[in-house]
N, C-alpha and C positions, 0 to 999 in steps of 0.2 A: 484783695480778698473781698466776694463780695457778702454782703450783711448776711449774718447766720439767718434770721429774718425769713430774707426772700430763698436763700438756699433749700430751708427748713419746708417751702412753699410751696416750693417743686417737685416731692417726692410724694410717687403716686402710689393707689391705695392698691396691697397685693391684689385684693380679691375682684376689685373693677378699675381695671387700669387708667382707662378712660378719663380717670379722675384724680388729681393731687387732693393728699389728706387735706389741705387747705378748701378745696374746693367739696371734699366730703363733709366739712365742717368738724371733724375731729380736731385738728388743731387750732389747741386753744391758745398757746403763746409762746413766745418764743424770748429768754433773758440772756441777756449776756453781761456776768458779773466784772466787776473793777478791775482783777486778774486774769479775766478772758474764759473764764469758766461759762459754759453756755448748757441754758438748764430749758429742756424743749416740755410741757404739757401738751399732752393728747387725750382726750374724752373719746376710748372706743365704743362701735357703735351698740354695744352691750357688754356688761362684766364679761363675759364668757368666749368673749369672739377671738375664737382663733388665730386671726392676721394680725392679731396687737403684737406677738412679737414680734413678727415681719417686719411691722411698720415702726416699732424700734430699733430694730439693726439697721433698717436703712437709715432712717433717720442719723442716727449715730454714725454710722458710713459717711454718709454724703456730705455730712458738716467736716468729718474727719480730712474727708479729702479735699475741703475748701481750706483746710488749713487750722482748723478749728480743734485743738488736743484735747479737750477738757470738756466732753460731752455727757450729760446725763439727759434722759426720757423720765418722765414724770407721769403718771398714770392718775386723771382723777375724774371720779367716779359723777359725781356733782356739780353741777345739776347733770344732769342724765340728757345723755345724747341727743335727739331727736332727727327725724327726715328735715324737719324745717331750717335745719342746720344747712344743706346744703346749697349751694347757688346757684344763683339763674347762672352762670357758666356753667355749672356743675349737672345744670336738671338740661341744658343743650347740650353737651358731651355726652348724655346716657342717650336722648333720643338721636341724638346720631350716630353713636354705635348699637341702635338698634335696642335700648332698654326702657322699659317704659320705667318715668320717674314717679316718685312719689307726691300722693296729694297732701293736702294739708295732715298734719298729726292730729290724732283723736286725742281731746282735750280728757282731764280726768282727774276728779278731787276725792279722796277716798279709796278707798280698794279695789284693785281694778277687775271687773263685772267679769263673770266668768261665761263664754259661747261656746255651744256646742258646735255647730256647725262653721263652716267657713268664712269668714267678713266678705260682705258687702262691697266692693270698689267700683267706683266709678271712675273708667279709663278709658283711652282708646289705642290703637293701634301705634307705636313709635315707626312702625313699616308706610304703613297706609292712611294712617290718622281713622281708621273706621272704627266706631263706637260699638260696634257688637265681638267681644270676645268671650273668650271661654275658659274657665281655669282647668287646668290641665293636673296640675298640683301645688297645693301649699305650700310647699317646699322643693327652692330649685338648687342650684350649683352653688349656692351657699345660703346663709342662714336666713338672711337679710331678703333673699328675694322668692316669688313666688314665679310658677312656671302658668303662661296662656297661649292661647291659640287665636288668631282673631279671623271670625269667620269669612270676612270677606275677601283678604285674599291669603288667607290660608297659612302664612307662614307664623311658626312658634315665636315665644319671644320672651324673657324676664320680665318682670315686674318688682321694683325696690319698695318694700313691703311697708305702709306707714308703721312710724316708731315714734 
């Protein structure tokens, strides 16, 4: 049987495959009690996101069928997510299947400022690496990413939205 651990490690994220919740940084730990009871914590990428079930069925699945009976997911909230959670495996897996990664997280003490218009990002291309792109919309194929165009050679592309 191998360690709930690494099993727990390998289940990737509904929404960008690309990626194990490990390497999304959601997964925060993984316990395995005296009588084998195995208690998994995941930090989703916001209260509200959608694929946190998903991401505890598999979870619970995949340990199940390493052998593992006695599985609980554990939801917590704190400290709150961030893009910076993910890894450098994690930020070369999106730009090679084509997604641009996120830059560093905007830092913030107090309430967080309210903008009318669209953030600011500085990126480039995950196709071409070219530095001139164009937001196409705020909101792409999921919550977390935004949709651009990169002028130079034209083809669309995600962007994992800093958090």
């Amino acid at each position: 049987m191998r360690a709930a651990a690494e099993v727990a490690a390998t289940v990737v994220d509904p929404e960008m495959p690309m990626l194990t919740l490990a390497d999304l940084g959601v997964l925060r730990s993984v316990d395995v009690g005296d009588s084998g009871e195995v208690v998994v914590t995941i930090t989703p990428t916001y209260s509200g996101c959608p694929a946190t079930a998903e991401m505890r069925a598999d979870l619970v699945r995949r340990l199940r069928a390493e052998g593992y009976d006695d599985v609980s997911v554990r939801i917590a909230l704190e400290p709150a997510w961030t893009t910076d959670w993910i890894t450098e495996q994690g930020r070369a897996a999106l730009v090679e299947a084509g997604v641009s990664p996120p830059g560093p997280a905007p830092r913030r003490s107090g309430p967080m400022p309210l903008r009318l218009g669209p953030p600011r990002r500085s990126l480039t291309c995950p196709r071409c690496g070219g530095p001139e792109v164009d937001l196409t919309s705020e909101f792409g194929p999921t919550a977390c990413t935004a949709l651009y165009r990169c002028a130079a050679c034209g083809e669309p592309f995600e962007h994992v939205k800093e958090i």
